[in-house]
N, C-alpha and C positions, 0 to 999 in steps of 0.2 A: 064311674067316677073313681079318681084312684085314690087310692087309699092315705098319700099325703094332705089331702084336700084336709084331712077329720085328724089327721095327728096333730097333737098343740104342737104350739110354735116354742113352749117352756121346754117342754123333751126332748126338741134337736137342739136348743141354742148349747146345752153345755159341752154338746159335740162338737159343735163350732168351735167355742170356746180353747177346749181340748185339742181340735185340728191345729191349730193356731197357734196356741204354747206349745206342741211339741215342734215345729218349727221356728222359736223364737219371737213371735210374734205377739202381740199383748189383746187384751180382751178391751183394751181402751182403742184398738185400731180395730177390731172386730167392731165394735159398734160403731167405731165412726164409718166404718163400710156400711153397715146396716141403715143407719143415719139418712149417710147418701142415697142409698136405692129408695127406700122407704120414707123417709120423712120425718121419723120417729125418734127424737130425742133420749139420753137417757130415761129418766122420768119414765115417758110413753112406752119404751121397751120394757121398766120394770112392771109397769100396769098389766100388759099385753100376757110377761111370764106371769104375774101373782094372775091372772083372770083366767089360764089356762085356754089363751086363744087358738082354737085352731087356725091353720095356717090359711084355709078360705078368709076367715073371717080377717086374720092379721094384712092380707093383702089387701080384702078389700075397702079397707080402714084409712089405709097406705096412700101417701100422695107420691106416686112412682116420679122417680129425676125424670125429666126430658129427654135427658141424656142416656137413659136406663138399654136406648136398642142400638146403643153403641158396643153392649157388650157382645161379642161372638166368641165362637168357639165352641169344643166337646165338651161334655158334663154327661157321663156315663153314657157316650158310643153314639150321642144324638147331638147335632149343632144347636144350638143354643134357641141361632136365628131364625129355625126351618121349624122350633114347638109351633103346631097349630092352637092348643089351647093358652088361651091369653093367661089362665090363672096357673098355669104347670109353666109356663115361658116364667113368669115373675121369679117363682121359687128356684127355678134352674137360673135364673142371671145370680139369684143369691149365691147358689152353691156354687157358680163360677166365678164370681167375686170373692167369697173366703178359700176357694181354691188356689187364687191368684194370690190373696194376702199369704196362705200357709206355703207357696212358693217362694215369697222374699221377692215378689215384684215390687217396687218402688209405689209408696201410696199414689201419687199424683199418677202414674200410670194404671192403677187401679181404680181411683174415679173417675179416670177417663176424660182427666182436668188438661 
């Protein structure tokens, strides 16, 4: 099992966060990415940080978009589309989604609207 499975989902978001302001980007477009993948309102995200969810747990909590295997592409030298595991596939469309926001891709092109 690898070792994201069991890190909270509280300890990478400010990473996020921080990916995203240093490109311009706001933490009100970060979660409305999050939003999209996951289903998670603000509220639900602040629950998820104060509860110290690990990232299994916040996945599987999660009502993934429909739309979620539209996302493709590299995220650390592996296609996105080709994760065999369903729950390291979720967290990689994450990281390729605020990958996409801290590029300055166009939101509507990032939920894949």
């Amino acid at each position: 099992m690898s070792r994201i499975f069991t890190t909270s989902f509280a300890s990478v978001y400010p990473l996020y966060v921080a990916k995203v302001e240093r490109k311009g980007r706001t933490k009100a477009e970060l979660d409305e990415v999050i939003e999209w993948l996951t289903g998670f309102d603000r509220p639900a995200l602040d629950e998820h940080i104060a509860a110290g969810t690990t990232f299994e747990d916040f996945f599987a909590d999660a009502r993934l978009n429909p739309h979620a295997s539209a996302i493709t592409g590299v995220v650390c030298g592996v296609r996105v589309e080709e994760i065999d595991d369903p729950l390291m596939q979720k967290i990689r469309y994450l990281d390729k989604l605020v990958d996409e926001l801290a590029k300055g891709k166009a939101m509507e092109k990032v939920l894949r609207a």
